[in-house]
Structures are given as C-alpha cells and as structure tokens.
N, C-alpha and C positions, 0 to 999 in steps of 0.2 A: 421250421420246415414241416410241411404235412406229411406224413406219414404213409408212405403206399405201397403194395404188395410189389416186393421185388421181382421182375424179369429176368428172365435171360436175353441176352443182346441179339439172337437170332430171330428174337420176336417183333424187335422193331420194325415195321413199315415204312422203308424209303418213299414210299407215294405220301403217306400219310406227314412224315416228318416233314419232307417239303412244303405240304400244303401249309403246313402250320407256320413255315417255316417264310411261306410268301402271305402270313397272315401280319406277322409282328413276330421278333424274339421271343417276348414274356413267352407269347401260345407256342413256339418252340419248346425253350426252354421247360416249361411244365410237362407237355410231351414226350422229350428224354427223360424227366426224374423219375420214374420208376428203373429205368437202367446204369441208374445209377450207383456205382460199389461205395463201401465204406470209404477207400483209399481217398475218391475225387470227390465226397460230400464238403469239402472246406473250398476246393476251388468251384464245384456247383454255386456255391452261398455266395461264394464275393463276384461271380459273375451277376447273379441276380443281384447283391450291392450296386452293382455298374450300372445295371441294367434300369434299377427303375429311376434312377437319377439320369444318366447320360444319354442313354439308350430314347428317351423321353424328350431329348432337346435342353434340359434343364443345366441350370450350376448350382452350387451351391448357394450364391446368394438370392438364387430364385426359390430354392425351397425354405430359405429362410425367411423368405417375405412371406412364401405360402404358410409358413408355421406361425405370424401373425395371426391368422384366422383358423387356425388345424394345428394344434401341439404335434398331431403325428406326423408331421412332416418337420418340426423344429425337435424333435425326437431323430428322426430319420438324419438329419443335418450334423448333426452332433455327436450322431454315430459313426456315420461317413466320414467326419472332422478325426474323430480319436482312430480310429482303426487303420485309416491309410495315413493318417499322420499330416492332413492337407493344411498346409500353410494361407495364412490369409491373402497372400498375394496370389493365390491362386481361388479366390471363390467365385473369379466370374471367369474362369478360365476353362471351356468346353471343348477346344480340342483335343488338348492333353491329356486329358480322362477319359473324351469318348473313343480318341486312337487307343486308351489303356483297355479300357473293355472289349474292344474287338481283339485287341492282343488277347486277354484271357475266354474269351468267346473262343474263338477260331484254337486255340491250344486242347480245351476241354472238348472241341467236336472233331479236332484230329485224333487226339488219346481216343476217342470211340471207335473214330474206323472211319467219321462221316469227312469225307475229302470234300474239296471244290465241286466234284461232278455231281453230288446231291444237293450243293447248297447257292452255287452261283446262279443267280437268276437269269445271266446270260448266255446260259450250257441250255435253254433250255431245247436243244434240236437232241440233247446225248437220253439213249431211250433208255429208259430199265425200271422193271415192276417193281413191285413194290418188297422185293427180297432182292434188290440192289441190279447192279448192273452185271449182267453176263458173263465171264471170261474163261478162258481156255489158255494153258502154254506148253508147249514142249520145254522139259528142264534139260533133258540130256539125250542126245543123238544115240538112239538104242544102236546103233553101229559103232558107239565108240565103247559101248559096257565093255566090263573084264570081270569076267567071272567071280573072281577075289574080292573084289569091289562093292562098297554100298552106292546105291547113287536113290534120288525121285526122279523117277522118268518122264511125269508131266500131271496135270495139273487140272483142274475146272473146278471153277468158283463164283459164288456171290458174294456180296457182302457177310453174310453170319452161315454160311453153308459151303464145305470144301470137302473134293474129294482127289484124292493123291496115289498114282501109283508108283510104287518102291519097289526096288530089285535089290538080293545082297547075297551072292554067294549060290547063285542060282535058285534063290526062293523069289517068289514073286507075290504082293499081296497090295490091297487097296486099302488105304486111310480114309473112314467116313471121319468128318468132322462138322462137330456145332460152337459154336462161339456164343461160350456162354456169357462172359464178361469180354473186356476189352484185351485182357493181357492173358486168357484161359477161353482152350476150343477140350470139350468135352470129344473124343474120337472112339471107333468102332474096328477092330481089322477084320479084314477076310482075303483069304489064302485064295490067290486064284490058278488057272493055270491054261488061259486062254492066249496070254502076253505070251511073243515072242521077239527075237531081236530084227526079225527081216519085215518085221511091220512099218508102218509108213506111216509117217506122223497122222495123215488124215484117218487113218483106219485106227490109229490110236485113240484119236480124241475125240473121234467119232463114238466111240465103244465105252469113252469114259460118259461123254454127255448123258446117252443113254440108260450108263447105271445112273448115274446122278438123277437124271430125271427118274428114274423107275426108286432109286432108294427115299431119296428127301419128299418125293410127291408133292411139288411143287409147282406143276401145273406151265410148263416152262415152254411146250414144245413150240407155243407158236410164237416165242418170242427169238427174236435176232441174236445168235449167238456171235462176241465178239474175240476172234481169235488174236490174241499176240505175238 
C-alpha cells in the first residue's frame, strides 16, 4: 500500500469524496486512504482485494485466463485463492463475492461516518457542501433541566465539525469539536453565560449556528440549515 501523509477525518471533502465516488470505487477508495487509521488498514487492503477483482466484473477464472498472458494477474489469482480460502467450485461465481465486497465496502465507509446520504447516487436532491450535511437538534427541553442535573441541551453539526451546549449544576459551557479520526473528536470548552432556561429552542439554535459558523470558519452561512 503507498504510503501517505495522514489526515484528520475533518479534512475530508464530502463534494470531492462523491465525485470520486460517482467516478469508480478504485478513485474512492484511493481518496479515503490518507484517513485512513492503523486499526482499519487490514479491512482498507481486503476491500481493495474485492475491489479489483469483483468490483471489475471479473472471477477468478477470468483472471486466470488473463494470467495466461500477464503472471500479474495469475499472481493476483492465487492470492485471492489462499487468503479468502476460495474453493474451485466457486471460480466462476461473481455474485457471491461481489455482494462480499459491497458488504466490506459499505462496513469500512459506515466506520468513517460516510452514510448512504453521501454515497447513494439516488440522494442526489439531499444538499450539503463539502463539510457534509447540516444539522441542528434540540437534546433536552431547557424547561425540564434541574439544577442538580448534567444534561447537552442541544446540538449543531457536520460531518467532522460539532458544537454542543452542556449544562450541570448551574454551569453552562460549549463543546467545540473536530473529529479527527472515526472513533476520536479532538474538543475545546468555553464557559458561557448568555444560555438561560426560558430560551426557545429557536433562539437556542439559532445562537449555536452562529458560534458555529463564527468558530469553525466554514463559510456555511448561505447554505440550508437542516433542523431535526
């Protein structure tokens, strides 16, 4: 596998992954491997396994024939043969395998965060730039807090970019967050003291969008915010 300067996952370009992504898998798949961690480097490899054999239309007994005129491909054959353990009554058997690789495709770009609304070519009316789609929630009805109480009060987010306000015991403060990897968001606190409980979902989330937009500098304002 080539070697290349590791990312943080909030770098990734949902515009840019799609396009690639409505080019061919390979130009995907190459395009995620810099966000790639340690942990998913063995399920990366056997999806590219999949990929250039199945993904391709082939079986194994087509690249067997191709490895007649090109060892690299009666190399490649032979590999796919020892590793998944494929038996011969399976070397011209193309469904089986290419439904195998969409199973480990679609597993390795749910582990990242990338859902159906980036990658369905039939979503394509759902809008979001290229730092993912929009969203906003209320978690907890500031009329029901108790003092005593931790609670997140609500919410706004993209894909690699989240900011969260928490209340506990009458402190109130906001959670910046980057998502550097798939399973780790690098976060920021700051003490605020503008939150109170007789606020109105809209004046809430309204107040978060704005830091959000004013912290992350993302350039967001004149995109459709989607509220839940």
């Amino acid at each position: 596998m080539k070697t290349k300067v590791k990312l943080p996952l909030y770098e990734l370009d949902l515009k840019e992954f799609r396009k690639q992504y409505d080019y061919g898998d390979f130009c995907m798949l190459e395009y995620i491997e810099p966000f790639i961690t340690d942990d998913l480097k063995e399920l990366y490899k056997e999806v590219l396994d999949y990929n250039e054999i199945y993904a391709n239309g082939w079986t194994i007994n087509e690249l067997l024939k191709m490895g007649e005129k090109d060892s690299y491909w009666l190399n490649r054959a032979d590999n796919f043969i020892k590793k998944h353990k494929v038996p011969k009554k399976d070397f011209d058997n193309y469904s089986k395998y290419f439904d195998k690789y969409t199973e480990l495709r679609d597993e390795l770009l749910d582990t990242l965060g990338i859902d159906d609304r980036y990658r369905d070519l039939n979503l394509n009316n759902v809008k979001f730039s290229k730092y993912g789609i929009l969203e906003s929630e209320m978690i907890t009805n500031p009329k029901e807090i108790k003092e005593e109480c931790s609670y997140t009060v609500a919410r706004v987010r993209s894909f690699g970019y989240c900011l969260e306000l928490h209340y506990s015991n009458k402190e109130v403060w906001l959670e910046y967050g980057y998502k550097t990897e798939y399973n780790r968001w690098d976060d920021e606190i700051e003490e605020i003291d503008w939150f109170n409980i007789n606020m109105s979902d809209e004046a809430i989330l309204n107040k978060l969008w704005e830091l959000f937009d004013e912290y992350f500098n993302l350039d967001i304002k004149s995109l459709e915010k989607g509220i839940e």
